[in-house]
Short mmCIF file of the C-alpha atoms (twelve columns), coordinates in Angstrom:
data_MODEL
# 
_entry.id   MODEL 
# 
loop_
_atom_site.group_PDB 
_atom_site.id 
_atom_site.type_symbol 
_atom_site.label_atom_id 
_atom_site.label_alt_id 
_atom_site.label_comp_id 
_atom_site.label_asym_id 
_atom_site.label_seq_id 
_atom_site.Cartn_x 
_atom_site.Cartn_y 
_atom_site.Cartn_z 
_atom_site.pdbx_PDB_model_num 
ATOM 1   C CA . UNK A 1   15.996  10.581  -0.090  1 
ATOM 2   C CA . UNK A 2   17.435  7.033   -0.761  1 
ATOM 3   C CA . UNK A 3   14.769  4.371   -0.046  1 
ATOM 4   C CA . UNK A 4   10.441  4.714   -1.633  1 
ATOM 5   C CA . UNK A 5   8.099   2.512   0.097   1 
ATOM 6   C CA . UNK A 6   5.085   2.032   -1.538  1 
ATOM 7   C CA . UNK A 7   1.525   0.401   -0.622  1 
ATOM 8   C CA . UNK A 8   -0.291  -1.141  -3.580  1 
ATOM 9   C CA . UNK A 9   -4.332  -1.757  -3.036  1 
ATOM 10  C CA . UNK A 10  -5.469  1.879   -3.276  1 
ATOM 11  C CA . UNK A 11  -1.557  3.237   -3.839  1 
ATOM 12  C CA . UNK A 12  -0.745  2.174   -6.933  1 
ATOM 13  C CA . UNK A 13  -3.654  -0.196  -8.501  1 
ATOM 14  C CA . UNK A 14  -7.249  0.419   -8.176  1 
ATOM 15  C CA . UNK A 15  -8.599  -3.190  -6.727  1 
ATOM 16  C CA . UNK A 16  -11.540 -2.568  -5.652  1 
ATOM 17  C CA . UNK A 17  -13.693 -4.544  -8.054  1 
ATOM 18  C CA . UNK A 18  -11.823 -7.543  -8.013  1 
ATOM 19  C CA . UNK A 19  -11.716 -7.775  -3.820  1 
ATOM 20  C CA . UNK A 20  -15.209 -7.153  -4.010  1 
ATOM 21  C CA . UNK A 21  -16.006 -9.582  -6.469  1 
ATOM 22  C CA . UNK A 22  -13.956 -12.420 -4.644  1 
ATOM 23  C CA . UNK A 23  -15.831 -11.477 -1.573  1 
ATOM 24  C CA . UNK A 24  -19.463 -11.648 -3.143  1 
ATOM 25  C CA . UNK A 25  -18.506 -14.830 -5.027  1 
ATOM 26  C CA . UNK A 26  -17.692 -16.132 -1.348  1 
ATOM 27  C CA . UNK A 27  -20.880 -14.822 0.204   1 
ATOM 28  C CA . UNK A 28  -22.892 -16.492 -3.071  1 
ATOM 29  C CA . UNK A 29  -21.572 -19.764 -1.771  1 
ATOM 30  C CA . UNK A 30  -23.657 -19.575 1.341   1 
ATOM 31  C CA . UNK A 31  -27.005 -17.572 0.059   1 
ATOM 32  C CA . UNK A 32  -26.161 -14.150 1.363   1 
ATOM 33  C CA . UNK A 33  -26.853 -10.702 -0.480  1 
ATOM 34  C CA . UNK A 34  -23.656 -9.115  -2.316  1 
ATOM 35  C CA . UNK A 35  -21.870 -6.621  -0.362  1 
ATOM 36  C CA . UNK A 36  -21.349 -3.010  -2.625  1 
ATOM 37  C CA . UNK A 37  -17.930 -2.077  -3.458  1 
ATOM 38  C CA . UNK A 38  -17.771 0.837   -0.794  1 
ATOM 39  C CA . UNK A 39  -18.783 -1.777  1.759   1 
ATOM 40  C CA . UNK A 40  -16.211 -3.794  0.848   1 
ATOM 41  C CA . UNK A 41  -13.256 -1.189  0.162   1 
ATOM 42  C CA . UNK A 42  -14.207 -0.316  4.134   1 
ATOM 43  C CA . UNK A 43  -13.174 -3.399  5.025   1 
ATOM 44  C CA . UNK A 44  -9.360  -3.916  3.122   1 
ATOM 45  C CA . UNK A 45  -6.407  -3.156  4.541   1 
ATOM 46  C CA . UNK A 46  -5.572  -5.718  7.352   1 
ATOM 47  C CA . UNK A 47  -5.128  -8.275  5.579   1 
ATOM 48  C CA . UNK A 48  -7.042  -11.554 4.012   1 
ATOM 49  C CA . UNK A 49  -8.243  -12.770 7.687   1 
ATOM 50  C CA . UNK A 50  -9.318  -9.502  8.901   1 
ATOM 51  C CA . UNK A 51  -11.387 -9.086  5.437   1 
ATOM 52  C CA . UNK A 52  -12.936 -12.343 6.132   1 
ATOM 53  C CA . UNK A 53  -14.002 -11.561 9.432   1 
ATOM 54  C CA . UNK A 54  -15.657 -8.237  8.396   1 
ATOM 55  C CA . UNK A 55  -16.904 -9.284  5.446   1 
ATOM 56  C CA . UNK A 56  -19.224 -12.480 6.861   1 
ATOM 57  C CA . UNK A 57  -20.130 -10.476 10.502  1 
ATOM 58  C CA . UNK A 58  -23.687 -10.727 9.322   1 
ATOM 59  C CA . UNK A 59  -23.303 -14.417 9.064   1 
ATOM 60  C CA . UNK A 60  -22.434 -17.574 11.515  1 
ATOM 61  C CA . UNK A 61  -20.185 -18.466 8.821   1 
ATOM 62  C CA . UNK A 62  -16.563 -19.587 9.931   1 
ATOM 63  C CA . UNK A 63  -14.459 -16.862 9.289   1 
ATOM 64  C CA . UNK A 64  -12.013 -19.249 8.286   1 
ATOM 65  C CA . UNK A 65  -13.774 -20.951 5.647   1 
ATOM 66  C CA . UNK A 66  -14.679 -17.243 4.452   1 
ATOM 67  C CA . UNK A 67  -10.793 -16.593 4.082   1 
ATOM 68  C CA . UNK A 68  -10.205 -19.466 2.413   1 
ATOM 69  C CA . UNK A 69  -13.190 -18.973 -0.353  1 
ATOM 70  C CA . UNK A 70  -12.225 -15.327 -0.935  1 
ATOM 71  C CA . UNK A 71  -8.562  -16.570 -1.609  1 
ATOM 72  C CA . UNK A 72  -9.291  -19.165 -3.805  1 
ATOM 73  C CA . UNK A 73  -11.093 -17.465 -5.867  1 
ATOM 74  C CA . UNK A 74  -9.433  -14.231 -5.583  1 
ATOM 75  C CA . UNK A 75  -5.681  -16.194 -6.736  1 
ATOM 76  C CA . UNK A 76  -7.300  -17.006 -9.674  1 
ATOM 77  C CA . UNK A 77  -8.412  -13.691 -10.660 1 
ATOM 78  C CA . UNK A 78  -5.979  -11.292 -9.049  1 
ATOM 79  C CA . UNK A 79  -5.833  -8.705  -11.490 1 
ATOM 80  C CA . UNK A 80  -9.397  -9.131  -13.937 1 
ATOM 81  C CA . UNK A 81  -10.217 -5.912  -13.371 1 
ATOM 82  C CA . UNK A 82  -7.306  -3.566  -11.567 1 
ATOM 83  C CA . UNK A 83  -6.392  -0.644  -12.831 1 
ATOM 84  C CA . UNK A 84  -3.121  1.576   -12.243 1 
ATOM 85  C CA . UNK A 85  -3.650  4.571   -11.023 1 
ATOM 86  C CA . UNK A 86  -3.387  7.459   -14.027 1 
ATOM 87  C CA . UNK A 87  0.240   8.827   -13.684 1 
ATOM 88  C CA . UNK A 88  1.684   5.611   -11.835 1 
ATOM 89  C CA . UNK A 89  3.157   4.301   -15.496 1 
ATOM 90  C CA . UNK A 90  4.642   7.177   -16.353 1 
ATOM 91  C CA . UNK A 91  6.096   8.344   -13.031 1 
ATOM 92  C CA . UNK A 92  7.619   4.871   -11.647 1 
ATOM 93  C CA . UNK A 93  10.477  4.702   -14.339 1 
ATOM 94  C CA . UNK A 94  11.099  7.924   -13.875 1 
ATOM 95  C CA . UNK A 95  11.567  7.512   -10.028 1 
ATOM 96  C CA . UNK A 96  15.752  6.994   -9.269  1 
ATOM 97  C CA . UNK A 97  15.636  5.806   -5.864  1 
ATOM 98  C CA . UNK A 98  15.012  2.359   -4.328  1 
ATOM 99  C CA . UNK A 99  11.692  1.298   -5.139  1 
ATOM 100 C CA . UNK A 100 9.779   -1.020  -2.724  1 
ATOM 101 C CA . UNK A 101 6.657   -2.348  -2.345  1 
ATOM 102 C CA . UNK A 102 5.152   -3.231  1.484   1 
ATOM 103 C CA . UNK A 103 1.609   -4.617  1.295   1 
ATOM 104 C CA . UNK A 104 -0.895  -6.513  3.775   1 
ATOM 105 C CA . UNK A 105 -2.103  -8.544  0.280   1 
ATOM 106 C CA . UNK A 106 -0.409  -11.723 0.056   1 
ATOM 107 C CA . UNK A 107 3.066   -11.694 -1.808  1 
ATOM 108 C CA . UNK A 108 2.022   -13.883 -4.855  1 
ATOM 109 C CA . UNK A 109 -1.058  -11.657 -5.708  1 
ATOM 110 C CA . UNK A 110 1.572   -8.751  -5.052  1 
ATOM 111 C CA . UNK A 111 3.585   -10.075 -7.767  1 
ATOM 112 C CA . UNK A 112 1.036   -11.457 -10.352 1 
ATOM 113 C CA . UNK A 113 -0.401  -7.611  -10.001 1 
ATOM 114 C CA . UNK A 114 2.907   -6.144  -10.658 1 
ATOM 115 C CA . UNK A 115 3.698   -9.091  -13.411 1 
ATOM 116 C CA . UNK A 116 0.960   -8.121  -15.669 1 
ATOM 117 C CA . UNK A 117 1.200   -3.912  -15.472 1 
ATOM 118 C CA . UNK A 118 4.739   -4.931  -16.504 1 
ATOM 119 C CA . UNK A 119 6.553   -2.812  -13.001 1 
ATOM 120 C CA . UNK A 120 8.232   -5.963  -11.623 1 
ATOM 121 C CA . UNK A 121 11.517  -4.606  -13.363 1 
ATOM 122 C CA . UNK A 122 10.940  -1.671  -11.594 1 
ATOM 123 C CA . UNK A 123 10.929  -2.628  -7.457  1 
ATOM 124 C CA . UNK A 124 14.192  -3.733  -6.049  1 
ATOM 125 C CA . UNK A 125 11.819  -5.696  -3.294  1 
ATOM 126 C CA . UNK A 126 8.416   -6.832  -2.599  1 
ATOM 127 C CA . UNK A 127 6.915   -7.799  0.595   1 
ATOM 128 C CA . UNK A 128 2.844   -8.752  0.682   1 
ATOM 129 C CA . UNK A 129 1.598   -9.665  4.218   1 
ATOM 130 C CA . UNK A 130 3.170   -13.164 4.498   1 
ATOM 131 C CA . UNK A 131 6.480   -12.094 3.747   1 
ATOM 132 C CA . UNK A 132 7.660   -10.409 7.324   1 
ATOM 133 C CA . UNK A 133 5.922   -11.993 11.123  1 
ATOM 134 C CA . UNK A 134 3.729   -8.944  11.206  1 
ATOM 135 C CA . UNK A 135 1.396   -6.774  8.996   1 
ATOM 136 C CA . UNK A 136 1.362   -3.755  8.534   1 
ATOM 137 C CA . UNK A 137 1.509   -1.171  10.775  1 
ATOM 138 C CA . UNK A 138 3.886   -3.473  12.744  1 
ATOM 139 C CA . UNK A 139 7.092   -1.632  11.783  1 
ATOM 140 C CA . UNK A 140 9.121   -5.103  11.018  1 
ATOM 141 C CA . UNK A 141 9.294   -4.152  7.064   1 
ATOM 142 C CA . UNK A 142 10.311  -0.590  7.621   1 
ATOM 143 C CA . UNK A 143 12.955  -2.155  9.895   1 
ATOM 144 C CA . UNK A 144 14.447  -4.986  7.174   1 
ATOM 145 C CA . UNK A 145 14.361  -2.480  4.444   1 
ATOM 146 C CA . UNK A 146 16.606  0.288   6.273   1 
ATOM 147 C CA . UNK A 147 19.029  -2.669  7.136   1 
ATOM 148 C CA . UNK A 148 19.072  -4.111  3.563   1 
ATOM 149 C CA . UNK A 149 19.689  -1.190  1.545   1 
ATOM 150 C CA . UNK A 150 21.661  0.538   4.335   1 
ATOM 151 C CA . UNK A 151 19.478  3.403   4.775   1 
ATOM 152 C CA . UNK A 152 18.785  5.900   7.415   1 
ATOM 153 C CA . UNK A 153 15.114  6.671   8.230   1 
ATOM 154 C CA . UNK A 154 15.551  10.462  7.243   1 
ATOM 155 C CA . UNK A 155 16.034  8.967   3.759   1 
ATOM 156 C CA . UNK A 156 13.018  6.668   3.360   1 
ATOM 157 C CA . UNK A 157 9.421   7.880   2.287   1 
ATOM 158 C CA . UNK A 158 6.128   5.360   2.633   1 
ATOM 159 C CA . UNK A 159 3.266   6.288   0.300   1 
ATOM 160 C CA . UNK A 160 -0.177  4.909   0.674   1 
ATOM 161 C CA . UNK A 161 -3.840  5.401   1.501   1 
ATOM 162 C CA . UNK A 162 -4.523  3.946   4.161   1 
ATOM 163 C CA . UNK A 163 -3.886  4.734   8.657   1 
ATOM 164 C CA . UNK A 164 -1.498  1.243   8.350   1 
ATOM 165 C CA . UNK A 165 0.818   2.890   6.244   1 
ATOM 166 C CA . UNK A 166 1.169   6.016   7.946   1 
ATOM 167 C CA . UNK A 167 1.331   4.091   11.095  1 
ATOM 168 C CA . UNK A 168 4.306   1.728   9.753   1 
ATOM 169 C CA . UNK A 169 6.292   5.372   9.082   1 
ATOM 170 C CA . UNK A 170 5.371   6.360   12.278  1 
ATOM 171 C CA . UNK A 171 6.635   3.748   14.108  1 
ATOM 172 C CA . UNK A 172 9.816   3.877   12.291  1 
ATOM 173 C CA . UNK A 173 10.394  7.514   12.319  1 
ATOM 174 C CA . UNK A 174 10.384  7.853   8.306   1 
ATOM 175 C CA . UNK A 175 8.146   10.330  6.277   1 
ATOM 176 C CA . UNK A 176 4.992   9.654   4.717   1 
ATOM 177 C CA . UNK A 177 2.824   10.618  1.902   1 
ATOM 178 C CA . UNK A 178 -1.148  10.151  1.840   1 
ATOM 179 C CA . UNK A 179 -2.407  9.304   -1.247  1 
ATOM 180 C CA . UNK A 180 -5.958  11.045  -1.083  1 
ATOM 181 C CA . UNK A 181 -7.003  9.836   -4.319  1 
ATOM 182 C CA . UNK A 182 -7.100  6.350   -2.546  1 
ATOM 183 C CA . UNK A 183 -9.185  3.816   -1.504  1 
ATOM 184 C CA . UNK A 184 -9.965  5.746   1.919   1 
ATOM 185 C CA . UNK A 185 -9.654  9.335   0.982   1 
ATOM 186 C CA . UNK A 186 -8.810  10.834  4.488   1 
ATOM 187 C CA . UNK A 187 -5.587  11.077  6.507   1 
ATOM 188 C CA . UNK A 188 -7.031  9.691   10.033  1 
ATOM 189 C CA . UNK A 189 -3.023  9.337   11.106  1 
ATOM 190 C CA . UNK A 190 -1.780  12.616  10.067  1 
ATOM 191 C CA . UNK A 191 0.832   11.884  6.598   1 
ATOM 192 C CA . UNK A 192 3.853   14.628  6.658   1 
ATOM 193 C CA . UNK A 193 2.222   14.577  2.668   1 
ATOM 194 C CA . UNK A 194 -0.668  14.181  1.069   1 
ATOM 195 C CA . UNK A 195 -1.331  14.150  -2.924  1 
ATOM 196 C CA . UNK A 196 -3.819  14.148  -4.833  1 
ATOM 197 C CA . UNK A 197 -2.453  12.215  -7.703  1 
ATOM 198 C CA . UNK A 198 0.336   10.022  -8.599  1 
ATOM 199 C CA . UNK A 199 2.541   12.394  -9.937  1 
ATOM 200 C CA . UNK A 200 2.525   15.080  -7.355  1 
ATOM 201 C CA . UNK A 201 4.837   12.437  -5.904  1 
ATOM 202 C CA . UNK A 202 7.682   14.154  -7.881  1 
ATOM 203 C CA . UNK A 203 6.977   17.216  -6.785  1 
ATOM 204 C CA . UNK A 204 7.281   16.497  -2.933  1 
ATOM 205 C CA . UNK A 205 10.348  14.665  -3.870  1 
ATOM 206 C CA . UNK A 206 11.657  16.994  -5.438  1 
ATOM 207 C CA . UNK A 207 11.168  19.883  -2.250  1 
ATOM 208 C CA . UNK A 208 12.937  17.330  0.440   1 
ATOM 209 C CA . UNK A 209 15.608  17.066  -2.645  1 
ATOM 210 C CA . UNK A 210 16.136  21.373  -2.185  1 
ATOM 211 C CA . UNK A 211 15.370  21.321  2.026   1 
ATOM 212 C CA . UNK A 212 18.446  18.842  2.006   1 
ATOM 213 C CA . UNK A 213 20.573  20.731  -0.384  1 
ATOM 214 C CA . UNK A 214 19.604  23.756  1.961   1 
ATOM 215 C CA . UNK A 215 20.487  21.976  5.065   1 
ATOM 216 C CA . UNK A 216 24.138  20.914  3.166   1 
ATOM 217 C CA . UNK A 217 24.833  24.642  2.483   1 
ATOM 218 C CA . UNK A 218 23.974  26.486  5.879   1 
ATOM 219 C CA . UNK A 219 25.314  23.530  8.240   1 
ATOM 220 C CA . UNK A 220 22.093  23.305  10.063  1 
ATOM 221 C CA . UNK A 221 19.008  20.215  9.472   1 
ATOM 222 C CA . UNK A 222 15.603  22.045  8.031   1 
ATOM 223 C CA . UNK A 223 12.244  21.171  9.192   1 
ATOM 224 C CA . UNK A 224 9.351   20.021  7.522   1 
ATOM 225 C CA . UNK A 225 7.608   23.260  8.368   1 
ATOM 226 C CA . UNK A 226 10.574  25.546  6.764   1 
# 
C-alpha cells in the first residue's frame, strides 16, 4: 500500500451541524421551517448544488439562489462547530503512506477545515469538488492521483462513508474502506472494508501489509478472501 485517499464530511470531521446550520440560515431567508440535522445529513454528499436542490424541494425557491445563500454563509463559518472524529488525531501522523484528501465540498472549505485541526502538514494533496471536471464518484481524482504519485491501483485505499466514495474505488479498481461510524452508517456499494472507528484503519492496513508480504514469499498474488 503506497497511496490513502480519504473523504472528509463524515470521514474525518463530523460536519453535520455546521451544513445544517448554513442550510436553515438559507431557508430563514425565505420563511420556511428549519430542516433537522438527519434531514439534512441525507442530503450531503453530491456536492453544494445537489444540497441546494434537495434542501429547498419543498419550496419554488431557485435552487440557485439556495446554493449561493448556503455558501455564503457556510464560507464564513466552515468549521464553528466540526469535530474530528475520536482517533483521527492520533492515527493521521502515524499513517506513512501518501495521504490525500478527495472531497465533493469545495476546496477552500477543504482547506480552512484542515487549517484549523492543524492536518494540512499532514496531506501531500487536496482536492474538494471544484478541483477535478467531475465529482465524485466520477473516477477523474482516482485517475490524477495514481499518475502523480506513480502508483498502481493495487496500492491505493479510499476511505469514506458514503456510496460516492466506494463508487470512485470502484471505478478505478482500488480498495475501499467504509467508515460505518459515518454520516450514513451503511455500505449500500459494498466497501472491501468497513470500520467502525478511525483507528481500526491501522489494523486493515496493517493485514494487506502481511497478505503482500505473503504474496512476496510464495510467488503467487493473495485474495481479499485468503
Amino acid at each position: 500500500m503506497k497511496l490513502l485517499c480519504f473523504d472528509l464530511d463524515g470521514t474525518l470531521f463530523d460536519t453535520r451541524q455546521d451544513i445544517a446550520d448554513a442550510v436553515n440560515r438559507a431557508r430563514l431567508e425565505f420563511q420556511l421551517p428549519e430542516l433537522s440535522v438527519p434531514q439534512v445529513t441525507s442530503m450531503v454528499g453530491h456536492g453544494i448544488s445537489a444540497l441546494a436542490r434537495k434542501a429547498f424541494q419543498d419550496s419554488d425557491v431557485d435552487p440557485s439562489l439556495a446554493r449561493k445563500l448556503i455558501l455564503d454563509y457556510y464560507q464564513r463559518h466552515p468549521a464553528d462547530k466540526a469535530t474530528l472524529y475520536p482517533g483521527v488525531r492520533e492515527t493521521i501522523p502515524i499513517l506513512k503512506y501518501v495521504l490525500t484528501v478527495v472531497s465533493n465540498k469545495r476546496k477552500v472549505l477543504v482547506d480552512a477545515l484542515l487549517e484549523k485541526h492543524g492536518l494540512t502538514q499532514y496531506f501531500d494533496f487536496v482536492a474538494g469538488g471544484d478541483t477535478f471536471k467531475a465529482k465524485k464518484p466520477d473516477p477523474g481524482a482516482i485517475d490524477f492521483l495514481l499518475e502523480r504519485f506513480q502508483a498502481a491501483p493495487a496500492e491505493v485505499l479510499v476511505i469514506g462513508d458514503h456510496s460516492p466514495d466506494i463508487e470512485m474505488a470502484k471505478r478505478s479498481s482500488v480498495r475501499s474502506v467504509f467508515c460505518r461510524y459515518g454520516f450514513f452508517g451503511k455500505d449500500e456499494v459494498g466497501a472491501d472494508f468497513q470500520i467502525d472507528s478511525f483507528p481500526e484503519l491501522l489494523t486493515i492496513l496493517e493485514n494487506i501489509a502481511e497478505r503482500a508480504s505473503q504474496t512476496d514469499q510464495y510467488g503467487k498474488r493473495s485474495t481479499i478472501d485468503d
